[in-house]
mmCIF file as gemmi writes it, N, C-alpha and C atoms, coordinates in Angstrom:
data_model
loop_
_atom_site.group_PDB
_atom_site.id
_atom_site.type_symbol
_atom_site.label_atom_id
_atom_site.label_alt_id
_atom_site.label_comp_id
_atom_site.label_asym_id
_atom_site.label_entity_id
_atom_site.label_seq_id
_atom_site.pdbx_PDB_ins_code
_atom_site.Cartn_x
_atom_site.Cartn_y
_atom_site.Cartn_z
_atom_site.occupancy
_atom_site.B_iso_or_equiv
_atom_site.pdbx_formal_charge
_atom_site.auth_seq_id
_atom_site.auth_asym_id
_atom_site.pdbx_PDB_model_num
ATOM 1 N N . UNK Axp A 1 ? 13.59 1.67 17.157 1 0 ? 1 A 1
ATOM 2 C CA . UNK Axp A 1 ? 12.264 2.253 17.107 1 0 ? 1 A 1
ATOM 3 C C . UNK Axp A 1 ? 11.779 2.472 18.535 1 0 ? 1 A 1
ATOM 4 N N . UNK Axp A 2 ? 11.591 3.528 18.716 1 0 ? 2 A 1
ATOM 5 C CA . UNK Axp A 2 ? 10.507 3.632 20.023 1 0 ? 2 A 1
ATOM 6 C C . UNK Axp A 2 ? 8.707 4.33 19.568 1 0 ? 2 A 1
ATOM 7 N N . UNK Axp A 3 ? 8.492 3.005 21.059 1 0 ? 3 A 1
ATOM 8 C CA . UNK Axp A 3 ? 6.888 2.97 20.671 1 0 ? 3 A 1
ATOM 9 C C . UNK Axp A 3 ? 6.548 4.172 22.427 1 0 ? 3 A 1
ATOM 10 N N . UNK Axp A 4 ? 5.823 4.881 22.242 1 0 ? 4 A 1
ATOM 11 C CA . UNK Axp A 4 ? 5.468 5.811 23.489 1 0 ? 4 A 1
ATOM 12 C C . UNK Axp A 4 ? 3.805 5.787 23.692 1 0 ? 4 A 1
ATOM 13 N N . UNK Axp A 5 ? 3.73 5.011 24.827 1 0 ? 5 A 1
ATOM 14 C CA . UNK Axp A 5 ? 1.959 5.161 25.272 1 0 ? 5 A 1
ATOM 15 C C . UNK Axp A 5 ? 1.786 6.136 26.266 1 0 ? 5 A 1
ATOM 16 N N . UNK Axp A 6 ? 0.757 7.216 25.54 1 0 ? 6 A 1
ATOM 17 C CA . UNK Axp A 6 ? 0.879 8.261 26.279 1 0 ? 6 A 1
ATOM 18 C C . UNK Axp A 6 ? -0.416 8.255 27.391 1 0 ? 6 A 1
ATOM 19 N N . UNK Axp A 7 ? -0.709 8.264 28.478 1 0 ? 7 A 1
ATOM 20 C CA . UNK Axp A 7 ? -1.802 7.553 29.126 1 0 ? 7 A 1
ATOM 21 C C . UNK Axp A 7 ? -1.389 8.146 30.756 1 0 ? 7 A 1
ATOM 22 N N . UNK Axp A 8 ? -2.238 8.049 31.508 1 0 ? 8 A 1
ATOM 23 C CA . UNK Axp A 8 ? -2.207 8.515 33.264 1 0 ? 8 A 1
ATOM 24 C C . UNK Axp A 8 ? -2.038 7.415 33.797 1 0 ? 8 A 1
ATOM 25 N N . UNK Axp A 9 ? -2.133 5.728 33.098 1 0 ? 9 A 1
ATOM 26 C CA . UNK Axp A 9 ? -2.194 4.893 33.617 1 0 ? 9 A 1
ATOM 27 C C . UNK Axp A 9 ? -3.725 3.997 34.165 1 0 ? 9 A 1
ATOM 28 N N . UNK Axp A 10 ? -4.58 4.672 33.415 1 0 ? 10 A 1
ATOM 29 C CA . UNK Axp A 10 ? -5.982 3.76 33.008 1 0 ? 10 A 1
ATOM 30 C C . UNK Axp A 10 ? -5.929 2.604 32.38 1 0 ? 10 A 1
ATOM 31 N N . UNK Axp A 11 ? -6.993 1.761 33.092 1 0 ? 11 A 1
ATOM 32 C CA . UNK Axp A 11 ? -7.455 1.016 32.064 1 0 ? 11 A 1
ATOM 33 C C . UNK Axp A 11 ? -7.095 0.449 30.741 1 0 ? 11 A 1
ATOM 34 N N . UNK Axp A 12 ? -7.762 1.789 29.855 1 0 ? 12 A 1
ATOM 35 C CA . UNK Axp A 12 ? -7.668 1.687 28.449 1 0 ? 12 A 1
ATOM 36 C C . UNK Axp A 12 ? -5.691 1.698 27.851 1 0 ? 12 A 1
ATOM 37 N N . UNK Axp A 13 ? -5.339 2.966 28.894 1 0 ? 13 A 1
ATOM 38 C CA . UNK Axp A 13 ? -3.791 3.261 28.76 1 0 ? 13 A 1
ATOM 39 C C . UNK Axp A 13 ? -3.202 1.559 29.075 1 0 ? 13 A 1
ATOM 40 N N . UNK Axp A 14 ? -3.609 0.557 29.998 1 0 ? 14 A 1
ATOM 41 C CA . UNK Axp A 14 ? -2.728 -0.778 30.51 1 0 ? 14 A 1
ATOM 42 C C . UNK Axp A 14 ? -3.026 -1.214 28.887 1 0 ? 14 A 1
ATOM 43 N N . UNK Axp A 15 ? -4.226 -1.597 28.254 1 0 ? 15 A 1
ATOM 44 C CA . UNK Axp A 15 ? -4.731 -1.634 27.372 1 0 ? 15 A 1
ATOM 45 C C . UNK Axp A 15 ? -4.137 -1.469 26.052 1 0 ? 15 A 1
ATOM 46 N N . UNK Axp A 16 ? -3.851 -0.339 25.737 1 0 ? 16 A 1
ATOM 47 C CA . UNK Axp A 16 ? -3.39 0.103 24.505 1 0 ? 16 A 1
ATOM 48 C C . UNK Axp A 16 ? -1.617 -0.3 24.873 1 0 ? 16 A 1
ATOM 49 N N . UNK Axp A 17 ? -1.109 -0.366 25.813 1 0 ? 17 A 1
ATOM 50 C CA . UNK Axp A 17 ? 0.073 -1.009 26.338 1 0 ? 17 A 1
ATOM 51 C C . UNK Axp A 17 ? 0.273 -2.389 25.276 1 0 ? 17 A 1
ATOM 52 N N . UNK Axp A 18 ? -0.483 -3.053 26.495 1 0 ? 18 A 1
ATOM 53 C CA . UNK Axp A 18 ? -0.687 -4.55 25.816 1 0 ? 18 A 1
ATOM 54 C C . UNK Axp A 18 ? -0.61 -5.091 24.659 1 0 ? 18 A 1
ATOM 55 N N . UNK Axp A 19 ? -1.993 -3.981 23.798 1 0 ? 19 A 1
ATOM 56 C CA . UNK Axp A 19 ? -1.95 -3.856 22.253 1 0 ? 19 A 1
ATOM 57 C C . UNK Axp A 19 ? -0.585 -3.889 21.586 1 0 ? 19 A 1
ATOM 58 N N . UNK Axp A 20 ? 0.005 -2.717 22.339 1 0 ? 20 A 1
ATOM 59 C CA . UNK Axp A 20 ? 1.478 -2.677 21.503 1 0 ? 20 A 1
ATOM 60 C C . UNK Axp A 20 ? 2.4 -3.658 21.294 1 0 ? 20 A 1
ATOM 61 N N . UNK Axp A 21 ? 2.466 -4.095 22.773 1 0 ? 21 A 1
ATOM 62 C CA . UNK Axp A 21 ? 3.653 -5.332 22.832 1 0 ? 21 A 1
ATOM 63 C C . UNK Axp A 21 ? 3.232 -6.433 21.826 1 0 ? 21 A 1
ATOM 64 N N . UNK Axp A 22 ? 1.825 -6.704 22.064 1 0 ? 22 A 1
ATOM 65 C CA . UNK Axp A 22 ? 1.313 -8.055 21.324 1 0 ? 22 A 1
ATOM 66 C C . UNK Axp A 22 ? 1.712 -7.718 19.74 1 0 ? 22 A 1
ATOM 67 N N . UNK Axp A 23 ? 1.529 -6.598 19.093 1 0 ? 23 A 1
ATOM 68 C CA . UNK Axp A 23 ? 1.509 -6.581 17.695 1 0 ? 23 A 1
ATOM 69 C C . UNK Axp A 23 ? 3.372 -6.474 17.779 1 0 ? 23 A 1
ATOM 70 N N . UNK Axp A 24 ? 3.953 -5.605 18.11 1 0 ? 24 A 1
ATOM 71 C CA . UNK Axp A 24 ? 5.735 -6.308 18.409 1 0 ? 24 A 1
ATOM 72 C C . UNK Axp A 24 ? 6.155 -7.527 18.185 1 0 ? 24 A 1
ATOM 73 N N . UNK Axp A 25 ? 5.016 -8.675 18.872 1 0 ? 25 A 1
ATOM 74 C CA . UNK Axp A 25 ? 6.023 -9.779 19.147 1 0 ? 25 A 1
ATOM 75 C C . UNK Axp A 25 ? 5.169 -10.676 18.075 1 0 ? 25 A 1
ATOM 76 N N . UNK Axp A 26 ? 3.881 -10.297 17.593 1 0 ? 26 A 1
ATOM 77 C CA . UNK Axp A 26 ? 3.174 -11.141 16.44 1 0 ? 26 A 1
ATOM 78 C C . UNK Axp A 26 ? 4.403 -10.594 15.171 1 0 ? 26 A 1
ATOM 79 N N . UNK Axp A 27 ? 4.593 -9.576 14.718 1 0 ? 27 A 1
ATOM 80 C CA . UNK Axp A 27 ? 5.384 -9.21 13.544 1 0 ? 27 A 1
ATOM 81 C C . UNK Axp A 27 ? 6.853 -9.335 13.691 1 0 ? 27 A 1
ATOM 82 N N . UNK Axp A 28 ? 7.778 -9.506 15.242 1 0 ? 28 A 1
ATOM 83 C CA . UNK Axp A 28 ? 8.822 -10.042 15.45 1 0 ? 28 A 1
ATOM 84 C C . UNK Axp A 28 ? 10.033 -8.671 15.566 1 0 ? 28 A 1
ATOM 85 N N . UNK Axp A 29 ? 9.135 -7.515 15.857 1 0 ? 29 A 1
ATOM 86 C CA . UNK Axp A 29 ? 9.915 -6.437 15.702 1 0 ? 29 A 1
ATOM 87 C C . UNK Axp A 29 ? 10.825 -6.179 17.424 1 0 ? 29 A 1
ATOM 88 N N . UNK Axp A 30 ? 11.573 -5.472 17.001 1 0 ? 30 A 1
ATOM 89 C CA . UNK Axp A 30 ? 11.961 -5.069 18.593 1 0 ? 30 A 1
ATOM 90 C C . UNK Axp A 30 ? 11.984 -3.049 18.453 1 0 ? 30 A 1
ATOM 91 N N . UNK Axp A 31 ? 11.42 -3.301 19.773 1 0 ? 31 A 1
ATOM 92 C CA . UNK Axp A 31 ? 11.423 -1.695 19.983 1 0 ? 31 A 1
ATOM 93 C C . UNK Axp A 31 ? 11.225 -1.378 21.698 1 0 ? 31 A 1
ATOM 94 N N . UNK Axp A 32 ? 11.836 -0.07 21.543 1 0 ? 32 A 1
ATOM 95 C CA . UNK Axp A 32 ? 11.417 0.176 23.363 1 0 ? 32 A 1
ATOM 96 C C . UNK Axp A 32 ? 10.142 0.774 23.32 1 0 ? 32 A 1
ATOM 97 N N . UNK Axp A 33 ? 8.959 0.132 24.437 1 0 ? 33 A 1
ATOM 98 C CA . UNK Axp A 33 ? 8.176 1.003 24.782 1 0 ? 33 A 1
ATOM 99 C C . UNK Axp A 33 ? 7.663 1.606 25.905 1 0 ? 33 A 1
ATOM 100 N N . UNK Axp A 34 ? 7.905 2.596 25.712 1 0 ? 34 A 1
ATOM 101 C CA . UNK Axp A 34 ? 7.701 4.025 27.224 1 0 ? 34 A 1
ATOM 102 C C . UNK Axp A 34 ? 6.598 4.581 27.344 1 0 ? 34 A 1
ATOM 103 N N . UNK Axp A 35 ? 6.012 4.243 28.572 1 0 ? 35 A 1
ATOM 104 C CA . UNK Axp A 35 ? 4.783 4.632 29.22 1 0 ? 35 A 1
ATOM 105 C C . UNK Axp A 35 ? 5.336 6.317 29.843 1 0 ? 35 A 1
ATOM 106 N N . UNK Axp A 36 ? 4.407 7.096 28.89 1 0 ? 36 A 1
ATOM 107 C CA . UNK Axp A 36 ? 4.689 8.579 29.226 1 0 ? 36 A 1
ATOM 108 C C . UNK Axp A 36 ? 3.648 8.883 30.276 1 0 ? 36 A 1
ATOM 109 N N . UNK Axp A 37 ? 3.4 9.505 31.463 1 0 ? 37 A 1
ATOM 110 C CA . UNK Axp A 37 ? 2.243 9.815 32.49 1 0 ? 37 A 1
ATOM 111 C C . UNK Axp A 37 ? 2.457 11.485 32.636 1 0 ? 37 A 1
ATOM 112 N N . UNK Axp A 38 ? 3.465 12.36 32.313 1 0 ? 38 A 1
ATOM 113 C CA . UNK Axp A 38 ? 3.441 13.493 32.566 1 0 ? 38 A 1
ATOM 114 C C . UNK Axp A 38 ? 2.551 14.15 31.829 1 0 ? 38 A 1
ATOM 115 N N . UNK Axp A 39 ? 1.67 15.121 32.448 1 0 ? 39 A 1
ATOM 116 C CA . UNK Axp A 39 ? 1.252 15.66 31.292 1 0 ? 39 A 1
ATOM 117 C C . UNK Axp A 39 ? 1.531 16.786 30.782 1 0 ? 39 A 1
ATOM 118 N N . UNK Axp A 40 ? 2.597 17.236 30.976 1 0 ? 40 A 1
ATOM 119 C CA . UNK Axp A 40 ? 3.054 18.47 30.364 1 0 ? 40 A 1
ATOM 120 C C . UNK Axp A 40 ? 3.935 17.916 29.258 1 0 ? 40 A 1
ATOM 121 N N . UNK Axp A 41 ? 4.125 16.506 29.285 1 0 ? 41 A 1
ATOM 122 C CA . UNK Axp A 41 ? 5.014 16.083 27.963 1 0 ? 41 A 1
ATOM 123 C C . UNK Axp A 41 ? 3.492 15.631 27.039 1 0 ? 41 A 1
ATOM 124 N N . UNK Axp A 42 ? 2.972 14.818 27.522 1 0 ? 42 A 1
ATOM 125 C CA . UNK Axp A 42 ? 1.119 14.381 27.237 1 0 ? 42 A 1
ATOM 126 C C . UNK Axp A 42 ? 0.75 15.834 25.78 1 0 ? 42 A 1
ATOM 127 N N . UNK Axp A 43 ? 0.992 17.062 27.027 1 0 ? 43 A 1
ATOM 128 C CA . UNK Axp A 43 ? 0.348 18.054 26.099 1 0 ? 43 A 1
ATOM 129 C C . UNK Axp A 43 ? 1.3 18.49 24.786 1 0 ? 43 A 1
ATOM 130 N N . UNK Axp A 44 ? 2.361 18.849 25.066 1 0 ? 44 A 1
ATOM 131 C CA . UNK Axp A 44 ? 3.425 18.868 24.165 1 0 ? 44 A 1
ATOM 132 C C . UNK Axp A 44 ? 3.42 17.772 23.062 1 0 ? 44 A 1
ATOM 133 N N . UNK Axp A 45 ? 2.421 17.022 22.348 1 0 ? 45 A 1
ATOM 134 C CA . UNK Axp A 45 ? 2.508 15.959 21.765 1 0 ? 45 A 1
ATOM 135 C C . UNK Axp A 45 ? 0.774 16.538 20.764 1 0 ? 45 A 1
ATOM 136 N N . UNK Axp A 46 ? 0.031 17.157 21.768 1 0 ? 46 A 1
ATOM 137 C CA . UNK Axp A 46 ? -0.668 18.089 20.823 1 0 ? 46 A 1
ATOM 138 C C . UNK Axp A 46 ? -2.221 17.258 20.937 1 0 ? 46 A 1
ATOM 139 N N . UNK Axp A 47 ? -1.783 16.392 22.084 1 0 ? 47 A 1
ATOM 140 C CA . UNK Axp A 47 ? -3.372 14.957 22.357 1 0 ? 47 A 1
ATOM 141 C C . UNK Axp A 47 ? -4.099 15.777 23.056 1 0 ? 47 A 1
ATOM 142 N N . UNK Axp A 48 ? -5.534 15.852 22.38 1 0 ? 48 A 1
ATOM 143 C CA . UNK Axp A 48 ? -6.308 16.153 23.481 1 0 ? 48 A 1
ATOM 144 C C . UNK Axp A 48 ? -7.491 15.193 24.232 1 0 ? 48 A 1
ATOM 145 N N . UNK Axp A 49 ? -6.957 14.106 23.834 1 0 ? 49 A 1
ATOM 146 C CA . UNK Axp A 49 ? -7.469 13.224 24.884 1 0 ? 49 A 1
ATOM 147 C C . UNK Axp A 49 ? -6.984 11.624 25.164 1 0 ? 49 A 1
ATOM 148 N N . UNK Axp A 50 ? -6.568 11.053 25.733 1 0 ? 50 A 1
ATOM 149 C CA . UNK Axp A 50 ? -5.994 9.7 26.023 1 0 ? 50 A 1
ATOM 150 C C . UNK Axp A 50 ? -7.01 8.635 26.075 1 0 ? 50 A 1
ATOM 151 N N . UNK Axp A 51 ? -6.436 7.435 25.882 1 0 ? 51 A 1
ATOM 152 C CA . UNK Axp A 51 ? -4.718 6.86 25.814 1 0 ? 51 A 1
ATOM 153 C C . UNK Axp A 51 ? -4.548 7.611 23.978 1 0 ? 51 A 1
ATOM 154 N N . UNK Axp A 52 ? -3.38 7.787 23.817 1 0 ? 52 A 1
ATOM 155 C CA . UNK Axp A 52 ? -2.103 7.764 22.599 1 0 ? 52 A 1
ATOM 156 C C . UNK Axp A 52 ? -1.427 6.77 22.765 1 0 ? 52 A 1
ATOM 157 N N . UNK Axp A 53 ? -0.894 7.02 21.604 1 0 ? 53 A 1
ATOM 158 C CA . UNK Axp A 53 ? 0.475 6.122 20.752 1 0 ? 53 A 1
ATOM 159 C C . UNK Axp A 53 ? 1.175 7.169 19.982 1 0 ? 53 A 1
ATOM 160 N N . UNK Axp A 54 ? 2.343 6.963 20.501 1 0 ? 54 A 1
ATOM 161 C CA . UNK Axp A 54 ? 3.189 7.666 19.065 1 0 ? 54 A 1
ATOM 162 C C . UNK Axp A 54 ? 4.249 6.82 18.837 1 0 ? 54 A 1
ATOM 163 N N . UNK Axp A 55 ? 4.404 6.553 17.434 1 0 ? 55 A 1
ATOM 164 C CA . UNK Axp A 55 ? 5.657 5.504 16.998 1 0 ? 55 A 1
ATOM 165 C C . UNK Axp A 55 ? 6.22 6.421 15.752 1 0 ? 55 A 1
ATOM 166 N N . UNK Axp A 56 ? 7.717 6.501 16.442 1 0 ? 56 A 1
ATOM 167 C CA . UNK Axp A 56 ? 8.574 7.101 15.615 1 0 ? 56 A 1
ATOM 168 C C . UNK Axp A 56 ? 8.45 8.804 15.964 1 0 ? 56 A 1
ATOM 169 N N . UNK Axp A 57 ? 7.918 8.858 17.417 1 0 ? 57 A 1
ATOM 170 C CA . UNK Axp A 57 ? 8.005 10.622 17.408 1 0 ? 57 A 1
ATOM 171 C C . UNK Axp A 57 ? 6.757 11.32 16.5 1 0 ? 57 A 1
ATOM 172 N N . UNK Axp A 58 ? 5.774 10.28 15.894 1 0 ? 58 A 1
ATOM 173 C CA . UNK Axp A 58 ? 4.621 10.653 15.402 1 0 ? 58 A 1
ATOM 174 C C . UNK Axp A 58 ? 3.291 9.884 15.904 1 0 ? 58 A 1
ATOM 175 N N . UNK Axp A 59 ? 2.308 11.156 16.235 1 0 ? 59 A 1
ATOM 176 C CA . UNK Axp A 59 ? 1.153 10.546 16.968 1 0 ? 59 A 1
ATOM 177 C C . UNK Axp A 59 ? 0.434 9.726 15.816 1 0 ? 59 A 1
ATOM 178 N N . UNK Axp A 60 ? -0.12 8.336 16.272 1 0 ? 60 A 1
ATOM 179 C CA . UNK Axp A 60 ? -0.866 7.81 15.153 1 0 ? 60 A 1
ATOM 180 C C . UNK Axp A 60 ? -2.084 7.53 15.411 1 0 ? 60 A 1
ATOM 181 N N . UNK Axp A 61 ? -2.553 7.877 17.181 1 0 ? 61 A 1
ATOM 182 C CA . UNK Axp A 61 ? -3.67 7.529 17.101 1 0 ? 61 A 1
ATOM 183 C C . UNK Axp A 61 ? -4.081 8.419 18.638 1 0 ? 61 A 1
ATOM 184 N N . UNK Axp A 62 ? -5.59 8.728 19.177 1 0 ? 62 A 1
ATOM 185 C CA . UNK Axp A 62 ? -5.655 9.194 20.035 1 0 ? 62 A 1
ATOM 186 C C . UNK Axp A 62 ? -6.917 8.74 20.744 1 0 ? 62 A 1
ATOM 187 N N . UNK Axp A 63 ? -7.267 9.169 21.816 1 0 ? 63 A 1
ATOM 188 C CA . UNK Axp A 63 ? -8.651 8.519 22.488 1 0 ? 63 A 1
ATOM 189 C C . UNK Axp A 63 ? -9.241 7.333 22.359 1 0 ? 63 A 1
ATOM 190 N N . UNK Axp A 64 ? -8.702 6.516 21.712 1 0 ? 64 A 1
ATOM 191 C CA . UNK Axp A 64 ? -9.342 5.311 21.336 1 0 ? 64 A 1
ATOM 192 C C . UNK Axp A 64 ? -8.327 4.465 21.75 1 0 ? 64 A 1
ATOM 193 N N . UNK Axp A 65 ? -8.599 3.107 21.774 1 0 ? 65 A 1
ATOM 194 C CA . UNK Axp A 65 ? -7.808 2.19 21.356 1 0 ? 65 A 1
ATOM 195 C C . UNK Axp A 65 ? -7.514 1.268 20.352 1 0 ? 65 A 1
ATOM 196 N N . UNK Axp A 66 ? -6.748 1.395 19.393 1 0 ? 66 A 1
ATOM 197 C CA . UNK Axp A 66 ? -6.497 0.869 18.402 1 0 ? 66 A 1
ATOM 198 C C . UNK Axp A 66 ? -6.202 -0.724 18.518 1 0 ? 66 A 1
ATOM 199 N N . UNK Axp A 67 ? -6.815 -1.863 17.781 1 0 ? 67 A 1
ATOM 200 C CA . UNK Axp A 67 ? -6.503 -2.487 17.827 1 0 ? 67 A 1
ATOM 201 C C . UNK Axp A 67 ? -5.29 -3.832 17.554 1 0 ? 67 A 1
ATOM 202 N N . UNK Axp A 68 ? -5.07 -4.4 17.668 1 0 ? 68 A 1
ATOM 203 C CA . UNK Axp A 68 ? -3.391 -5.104 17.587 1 0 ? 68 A 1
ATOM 204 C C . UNK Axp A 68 ? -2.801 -5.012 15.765 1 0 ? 68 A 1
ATOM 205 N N . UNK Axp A 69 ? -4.061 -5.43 14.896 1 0 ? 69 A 1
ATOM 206 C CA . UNK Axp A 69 ? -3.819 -5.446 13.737 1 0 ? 69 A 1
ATOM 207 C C . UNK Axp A 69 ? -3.442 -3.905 13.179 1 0 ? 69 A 1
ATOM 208 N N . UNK Axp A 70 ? -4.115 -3.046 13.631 1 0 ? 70 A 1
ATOM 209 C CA . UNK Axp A 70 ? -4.061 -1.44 12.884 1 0 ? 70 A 1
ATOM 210 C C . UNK Axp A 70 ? -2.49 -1.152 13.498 1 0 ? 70 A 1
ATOM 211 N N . UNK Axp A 71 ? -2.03 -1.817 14.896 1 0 ? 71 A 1
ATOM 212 C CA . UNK Axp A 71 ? -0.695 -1.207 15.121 1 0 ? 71 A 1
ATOM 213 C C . UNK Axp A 71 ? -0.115 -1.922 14.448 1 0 ? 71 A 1
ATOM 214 N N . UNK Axp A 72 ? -0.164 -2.874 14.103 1 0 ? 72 A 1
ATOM 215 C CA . UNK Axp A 72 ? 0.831 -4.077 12.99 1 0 ? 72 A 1
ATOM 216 C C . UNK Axp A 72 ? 1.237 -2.913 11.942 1 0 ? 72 A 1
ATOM 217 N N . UNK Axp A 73 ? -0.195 -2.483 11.009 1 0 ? 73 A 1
ATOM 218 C CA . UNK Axp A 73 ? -0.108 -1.875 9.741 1 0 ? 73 A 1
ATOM 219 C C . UNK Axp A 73 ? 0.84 -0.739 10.364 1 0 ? 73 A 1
ATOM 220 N N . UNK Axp A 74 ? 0.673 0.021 11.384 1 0 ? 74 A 1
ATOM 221 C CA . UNK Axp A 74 ? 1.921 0.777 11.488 1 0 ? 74 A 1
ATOM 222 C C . UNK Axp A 74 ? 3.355 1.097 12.015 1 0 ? 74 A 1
ATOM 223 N N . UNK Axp A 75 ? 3.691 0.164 12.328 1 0 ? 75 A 1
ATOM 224 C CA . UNK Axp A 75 ? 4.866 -0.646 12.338 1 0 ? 75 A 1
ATOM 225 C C . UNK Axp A 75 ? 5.485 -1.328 11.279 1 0 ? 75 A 1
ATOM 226 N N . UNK Axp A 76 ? 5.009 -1.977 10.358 1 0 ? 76 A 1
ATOM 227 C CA . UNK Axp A 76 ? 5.372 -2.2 9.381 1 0 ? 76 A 1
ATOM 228 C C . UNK Axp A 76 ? 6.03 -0.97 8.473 1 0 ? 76 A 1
């Protein structure tokens, strides 16, 4: 599984990082996750505004930060 945080490297982007790993290692999953900063890949993904997540090559969330439990539910 790859997890992709799509982000310039803000704040919220270290943030929604964090989020990810923590819900990974609470549910015991393994996956790679890649901090994307380009934004010509950023746009190609169809976000119009950061931080993202996409797990599995599908965006699940955008501008916000989702919290550890909502990434659990999608990972599971």
């Amino acid at each position: 599984m790859k997890i992709e945080i799509l982000g310039t490297g803000c704040p919220k982007c270290k943030k929604l990082e964090q989020n990810a790993r923590k819900a990974l290692d609470d549910i015991d999953i393994k996956a790679e996750v890649i901090k994307v900063t380009d934004i010509n890949e950023i746009i190609d993904y169809g976000v119009m505004s950061l931080p993202a997540i996409v797990i599995g090559g599908e965006v699940k969330c955008f501008g916000r930060i989702p919290d550890i439990e909502e990434i659990k539910k999608w990972l599971k």
